[in-house]
C-alpha positions in Angstrom: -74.1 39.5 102.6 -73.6 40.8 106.1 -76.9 40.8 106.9 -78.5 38.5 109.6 -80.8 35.3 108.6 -79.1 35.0 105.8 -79.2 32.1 103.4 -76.5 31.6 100.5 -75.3 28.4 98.9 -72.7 28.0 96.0 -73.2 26.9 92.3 -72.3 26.8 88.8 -74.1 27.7 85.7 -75.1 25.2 83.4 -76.9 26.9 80.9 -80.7 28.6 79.8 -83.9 27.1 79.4 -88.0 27.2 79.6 -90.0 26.3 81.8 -94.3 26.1 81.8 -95.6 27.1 84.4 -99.0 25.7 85.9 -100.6 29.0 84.7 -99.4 28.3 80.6 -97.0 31.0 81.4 -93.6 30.4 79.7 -90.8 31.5 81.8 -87.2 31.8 81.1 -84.8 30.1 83.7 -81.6 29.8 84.2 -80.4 26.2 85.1 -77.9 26.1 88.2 -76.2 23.1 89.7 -75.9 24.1 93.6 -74.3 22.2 96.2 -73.5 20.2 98.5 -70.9 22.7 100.3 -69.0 21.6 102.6 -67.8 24.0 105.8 -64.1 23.8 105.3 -63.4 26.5 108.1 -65.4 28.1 111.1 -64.4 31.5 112.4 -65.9 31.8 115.6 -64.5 34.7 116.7 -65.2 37.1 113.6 -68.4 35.1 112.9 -68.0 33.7 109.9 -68.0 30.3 108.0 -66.2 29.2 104.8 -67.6 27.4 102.0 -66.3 24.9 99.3 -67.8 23.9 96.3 -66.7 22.0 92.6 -64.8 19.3 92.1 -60.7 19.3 91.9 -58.5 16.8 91.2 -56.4 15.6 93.8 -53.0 16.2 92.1 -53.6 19.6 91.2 -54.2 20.6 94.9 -50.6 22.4 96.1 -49.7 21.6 100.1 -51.0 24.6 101.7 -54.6 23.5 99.8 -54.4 19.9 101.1 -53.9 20.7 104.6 -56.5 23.1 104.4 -59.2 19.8 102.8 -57.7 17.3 104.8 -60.0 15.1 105.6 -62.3 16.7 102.8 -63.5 16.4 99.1 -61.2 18.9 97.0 -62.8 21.6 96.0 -62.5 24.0 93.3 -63.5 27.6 95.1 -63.6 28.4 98.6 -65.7 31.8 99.7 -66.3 33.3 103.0 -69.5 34.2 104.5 -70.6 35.9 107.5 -73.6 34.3 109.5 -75.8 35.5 112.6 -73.8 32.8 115.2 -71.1 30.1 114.5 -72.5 27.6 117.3 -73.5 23.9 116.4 -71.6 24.4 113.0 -68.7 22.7 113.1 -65.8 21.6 109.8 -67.5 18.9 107.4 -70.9 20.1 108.1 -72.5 20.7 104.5 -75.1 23.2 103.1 -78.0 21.8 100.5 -80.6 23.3 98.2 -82.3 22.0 101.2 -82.3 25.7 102.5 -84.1 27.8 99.2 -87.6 26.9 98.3 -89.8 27.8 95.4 -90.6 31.5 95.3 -87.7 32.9 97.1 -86.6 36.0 96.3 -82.8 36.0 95.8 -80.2 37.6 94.4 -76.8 36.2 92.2 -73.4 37.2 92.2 -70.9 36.3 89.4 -68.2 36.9 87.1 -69.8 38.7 83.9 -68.3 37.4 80.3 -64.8 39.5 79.3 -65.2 41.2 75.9 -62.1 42.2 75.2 -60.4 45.4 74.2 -63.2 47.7 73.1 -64.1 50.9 72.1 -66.2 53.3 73.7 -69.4 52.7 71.4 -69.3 49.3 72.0 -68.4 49.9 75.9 -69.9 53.1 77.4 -72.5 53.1 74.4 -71.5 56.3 72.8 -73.4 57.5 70.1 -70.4 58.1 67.9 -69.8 61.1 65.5 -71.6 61.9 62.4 -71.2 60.6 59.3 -71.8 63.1 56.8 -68.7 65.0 54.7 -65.7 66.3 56.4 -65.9 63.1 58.6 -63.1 61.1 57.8 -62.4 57.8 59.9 -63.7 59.2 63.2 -67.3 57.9 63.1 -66.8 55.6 66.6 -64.2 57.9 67.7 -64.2 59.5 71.6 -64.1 62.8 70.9 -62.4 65.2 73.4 -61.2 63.7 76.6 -60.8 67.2 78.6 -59.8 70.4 78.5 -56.3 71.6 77.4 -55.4 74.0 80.1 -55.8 71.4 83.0 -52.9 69.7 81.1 -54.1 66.0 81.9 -56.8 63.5 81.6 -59.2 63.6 85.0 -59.4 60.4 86.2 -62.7 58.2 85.5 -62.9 59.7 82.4 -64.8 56.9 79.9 -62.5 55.7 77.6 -61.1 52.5 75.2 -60.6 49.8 77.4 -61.1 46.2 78.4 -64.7 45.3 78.9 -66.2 42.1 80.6 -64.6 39.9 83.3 -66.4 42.1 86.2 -67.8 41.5 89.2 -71.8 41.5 88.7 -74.9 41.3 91.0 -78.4 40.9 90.1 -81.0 41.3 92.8 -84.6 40.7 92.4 -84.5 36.7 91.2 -86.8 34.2 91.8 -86.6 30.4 92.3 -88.7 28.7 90.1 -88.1 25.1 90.5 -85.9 23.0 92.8 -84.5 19.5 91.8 -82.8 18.0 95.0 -82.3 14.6 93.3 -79.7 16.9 90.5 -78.9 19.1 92.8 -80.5 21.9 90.3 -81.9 25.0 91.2 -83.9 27.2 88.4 -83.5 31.0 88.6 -85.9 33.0 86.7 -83.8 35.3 83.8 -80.4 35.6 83.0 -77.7 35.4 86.0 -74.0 36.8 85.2 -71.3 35.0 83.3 -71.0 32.2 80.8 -71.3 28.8 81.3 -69.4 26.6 83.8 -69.2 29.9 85.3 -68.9 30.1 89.1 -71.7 31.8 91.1 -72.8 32.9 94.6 -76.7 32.7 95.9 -78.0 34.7 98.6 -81.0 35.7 99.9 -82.8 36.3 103.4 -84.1 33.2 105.6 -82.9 30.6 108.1 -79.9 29.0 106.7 -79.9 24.8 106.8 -77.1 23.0 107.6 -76.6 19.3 107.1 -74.5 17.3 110.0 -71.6 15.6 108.4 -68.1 13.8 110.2 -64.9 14.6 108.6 -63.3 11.5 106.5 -60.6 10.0 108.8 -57.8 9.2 107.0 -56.8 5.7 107.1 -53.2 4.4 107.5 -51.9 1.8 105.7 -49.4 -0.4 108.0 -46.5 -1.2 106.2 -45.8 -4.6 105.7 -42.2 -5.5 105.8 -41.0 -9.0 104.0 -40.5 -11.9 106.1 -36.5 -12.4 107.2 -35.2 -15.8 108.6 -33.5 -15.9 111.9 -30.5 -17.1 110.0 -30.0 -13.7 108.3 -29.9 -11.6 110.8 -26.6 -11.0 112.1 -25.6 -11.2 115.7 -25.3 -7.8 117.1 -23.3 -6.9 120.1 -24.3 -5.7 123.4 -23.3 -2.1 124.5 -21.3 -3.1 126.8 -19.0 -5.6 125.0 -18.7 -3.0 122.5 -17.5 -0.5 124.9 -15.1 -3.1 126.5 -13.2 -4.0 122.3 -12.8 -0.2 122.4 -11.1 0.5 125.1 -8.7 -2.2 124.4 -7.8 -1.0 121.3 -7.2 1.7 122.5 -4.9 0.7 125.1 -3.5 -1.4 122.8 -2.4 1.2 120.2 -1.6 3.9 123.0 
C-alpha cells in the first residue's frame, strides 16, 4: 500500500451472495458495507493520512480516544495509509465508495477465521501415517521433528499449533456492483474472515475525497437560579477589612 495513485477505503463484511450478470452468468460475491471514512489525522510530514471507520458508542471511548475524535463520529478502527501528497486534505474530510467503480481490480486485506488448536493434518495438510497393522494410535501423528544429534527442534519446523486468526490478503478481486445509496460494495469470491469482520480495500487509481467541517462542539451556558438582592450578604471592601485587622491586632498586642 505504499504505492502511488492509490485508492483504499475501509469496510466490513456482511456476508455472501449471487449475483446475474447481464450475460446469464452467475457470479459469486461477497457483500461489503464500505464507508464513509472520515480523516481523523493528517501526517504531512511522513505523507500519510489516517482513516476511521464503524460505529462506537460514546461511553466506551477511553480519554486518549476522545481527544483523538473530538469533534468526530466515534469510530470503531482507525488504520494508516500512505498517499502520493497530503495537500487539500485536511481532518473531517471523508472517503466514499465514490472512488472504486465497477470493474476495478482490487485487492482485500483481512483477519482470516481462528480454528483453534490443531493438528498438523488439519493445519499444514499432512498426509498422516498408514493405517494398516503395527499402527497403533498414530494415524494423524507428525512423525519425526529432526534429527537426534542436533539435540533440538530447528526453528519453523511445522508442527501442532493454533490455526486461523491471521493476517490474509487476496489480490486479484473485482468489483462487481456498487450500491452508493447502502453504502455496499460487491467483491467477486470469497474475501478473508467471518462476518462482521473488519477489512481493508485497495487498489490503484485516483483516490476521492469528500470536503467535510469538523462538528464544533457546542457549550451549554450554565444557567445559575435567580437570587434576590435581599440574600446576598453585604461584603466588605478591602480596605475596611484591612483597617478591623490591624486593630485587633493592636488591640490584643
Amino acid at each position: 500500500m505504499t504505492k502511488t495513485h492509490m485508492k483504499f477505503i475501509l469496510g466490513k463484511k456482511i456476508g455472501m451472495t449471487q449475483v446475474f450478470l447481464p450475460s446469464g452468468e452467475v457470479v459469486p460475491v461477497t457483500r461489503v458495507v464500505a464507508g464513509p471514512c472520515p480523516v481523523v489525522l493528517v501526517k504531512g510530514k511522513e505523507q500519510a493520512i489516517q482513516l476511521g471507520f464503524g460505529d462506537k458508542k460514546e461511553f466506551r471511548l477511553n480519554q486518549p480516544e476522545a481527544g483523538h475524535l473530538k469533534g468526530l463520529t466515534p469510530v470503531a478502527i482507525l488504520r494508516e495509509f500512505k498517499v502520493e501528497k497530503t495537500d487539500g486534505i485536511t481532518r473531517g474530510d471523508q472517503v466514499t465508495l465514490d472512488t472504486f467503480s465497477v470493474g476495478d481490480t482490487i485487492a482485500v486485506i483481512g483477519t482470516s477465521k481462528g480454528k483453534g488448536f490443531a493438528g498438523v493434518v488439519k493445519r499444514h495438510h499432512f498426509r498422516g501415517g498408514p493405517a494398516s497393522h503395527g499402527h497403533k494410535d498414530n494415524l494423524r501423528a507428525p512423525g519425526s521433528i529432526g534429527a537426534g544429534g542436533v539435540q533440538r527442534v530447528f526453528k519453523g519446523m511445522r508442527m501442532a499449533g493454533r490455526m486461523g486468526g491471521d493476517r490474509v490478503t487476496i489480490h486479484n478481486l473485482e468489483v462487481v456492483e456498487i450500491h452508493p445509496e447502502t453504502n455496499e460494495i460487491y467483491i467477486k469470491g470469497a474475501v478473508p474472515g467471518g462476518r462482521n469482520g473488519y477489512l481493508t480495500i485497495f487498489g490503484e487509481g485516483e483516490l476521492k475525497i469528500s470536503k467535510h467541517d469538523v462538528k464544533e462542539e457546542v457549550k451549554i451556558p450554565e444557567i445559575l437560579p435567580e437570587v434576590e438582592p435581599e440574600m446576598v450578604p453585604e461584603v466588605a471592601p478591602a480596605e475596611v477589612v484591612a483597617e478591623n485587622v490591624v486593630e485587633e491586632v493592636a488591640t490584643n498586642a
